[in-house]
Each structure stands twice: as C-alpha cells, then as structure tokens.
DRENGUZA-72665 format. One line per 4 residues: number of its first residue (from 1); their letters; for each residue z, x, y of N, C-alpha, C. Coordinates in steps of 0.05 Angstrom, whole numbers, plus 5000, padded with zeros to 4 digits. Atoms other than C-alpha are relative to their C-alpha. Layout:
% DRENGUZA-72665
NUM) a) Z/X/Y/Z/X/Y/Z/X/Y ~ ...
% end
This chain:
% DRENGUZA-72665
1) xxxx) 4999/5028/5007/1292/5143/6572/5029/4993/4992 ~ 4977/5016/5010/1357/5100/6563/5004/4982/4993 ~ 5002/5034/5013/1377/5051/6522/5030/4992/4998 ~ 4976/5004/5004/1448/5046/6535/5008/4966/5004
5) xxxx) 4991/5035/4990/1447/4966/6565/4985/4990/4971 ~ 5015/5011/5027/1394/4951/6500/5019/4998/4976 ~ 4977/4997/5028/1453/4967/6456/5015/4984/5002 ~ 4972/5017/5009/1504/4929/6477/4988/4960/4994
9) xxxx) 5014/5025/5007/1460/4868/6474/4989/5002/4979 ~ 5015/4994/5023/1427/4894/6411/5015/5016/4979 ~ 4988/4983/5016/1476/4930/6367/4981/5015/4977 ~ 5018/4982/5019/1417/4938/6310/4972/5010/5013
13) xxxx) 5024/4996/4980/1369/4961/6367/4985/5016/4991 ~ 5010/4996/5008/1344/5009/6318/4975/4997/4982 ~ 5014/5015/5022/1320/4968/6263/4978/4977/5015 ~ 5009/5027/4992/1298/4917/6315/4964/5009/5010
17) xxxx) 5028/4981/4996/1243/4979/6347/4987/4997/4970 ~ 5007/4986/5033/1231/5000/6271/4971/4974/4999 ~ 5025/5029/5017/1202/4919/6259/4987/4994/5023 ~ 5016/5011/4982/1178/4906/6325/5013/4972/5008
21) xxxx) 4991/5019/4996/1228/4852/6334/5008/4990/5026 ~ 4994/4993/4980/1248/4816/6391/5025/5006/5009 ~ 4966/4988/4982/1314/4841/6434/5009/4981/5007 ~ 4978/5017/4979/1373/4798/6460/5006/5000/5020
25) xxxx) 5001/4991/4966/1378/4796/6535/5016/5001/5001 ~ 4966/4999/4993/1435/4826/6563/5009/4980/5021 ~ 4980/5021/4980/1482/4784/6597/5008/5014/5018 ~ 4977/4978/4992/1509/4830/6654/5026/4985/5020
29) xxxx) 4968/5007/4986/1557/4785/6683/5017/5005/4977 ~ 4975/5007/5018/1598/4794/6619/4996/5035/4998 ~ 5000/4968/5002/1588/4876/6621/5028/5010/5020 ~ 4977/4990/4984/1661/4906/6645/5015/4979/5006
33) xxxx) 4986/5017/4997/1697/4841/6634/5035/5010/4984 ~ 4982/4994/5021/1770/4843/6609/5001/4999/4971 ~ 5005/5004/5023/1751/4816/6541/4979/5007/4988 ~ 5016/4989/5021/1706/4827/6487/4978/4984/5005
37) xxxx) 5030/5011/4993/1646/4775/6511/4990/5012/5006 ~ 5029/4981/4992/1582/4806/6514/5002/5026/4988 ~ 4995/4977/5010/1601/4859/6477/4993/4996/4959 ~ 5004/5012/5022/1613/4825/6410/4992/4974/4985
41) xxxx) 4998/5022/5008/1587/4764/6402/4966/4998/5006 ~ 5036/5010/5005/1502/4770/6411/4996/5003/4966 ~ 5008/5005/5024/1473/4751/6350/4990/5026/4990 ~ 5016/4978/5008/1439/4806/6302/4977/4990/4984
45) xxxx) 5032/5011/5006/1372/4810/6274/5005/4980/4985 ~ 5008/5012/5027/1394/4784/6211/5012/4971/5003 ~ 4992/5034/4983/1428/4722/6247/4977/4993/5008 ~ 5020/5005/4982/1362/4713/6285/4980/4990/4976
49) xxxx) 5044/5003/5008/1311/4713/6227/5014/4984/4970 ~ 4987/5018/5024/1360/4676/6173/4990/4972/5004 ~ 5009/5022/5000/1327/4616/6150/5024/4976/4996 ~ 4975/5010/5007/1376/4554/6148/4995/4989/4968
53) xxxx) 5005/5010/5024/1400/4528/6080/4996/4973/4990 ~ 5005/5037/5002/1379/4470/6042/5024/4986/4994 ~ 4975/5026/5004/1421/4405/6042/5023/5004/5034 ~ 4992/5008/4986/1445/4435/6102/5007/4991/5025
% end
C-alpha cells in the first residue's frame, strides 16, 4: 500500500486515519511545479474542523 500522493495533500494524514477524518484531494496539476503550490498550502485538519470566531 502507498500513501505517498495522500501526504502531500494531507500532511497530518496520520491523525486524519487515527479520527476517521476526511482527506484533501490532491491537486496533481500542481505536483512537480516550480513552486511550492500544492505542496504547502492544503489546509490541515485543524484548519478544516476550526469553528469560526464570534463577532467575526
């Protein structure tokens, strides 16, 4: 089994199995680009399940 594409779309791809959470789809047009898109910029769990704050 490989989970090498799950990672780069999922950096906490561990924690995400652990809760049963769902995964971020990889992008693969942005896989082997010059820059850092798709690499660093999918959200993480704790972006995903953060409630917003009041007032704002």
């Amino acid at each position: 089994m490989s989970f090498g594409r799950w990672y780069i779309a999922n950096h906490d791809l561990v924690q995400r199995l652990r809760l049963g959470a769902p995964l971020n789809a990889l992008n693969a047009q942005t896989i082997y680009t010059s820059d850092r898109t798709g690499y660093t910029d999918y959200p993480s769990l704790d972006d995903a399940t953060a409630s917003p704050q009041e007032g704002a």
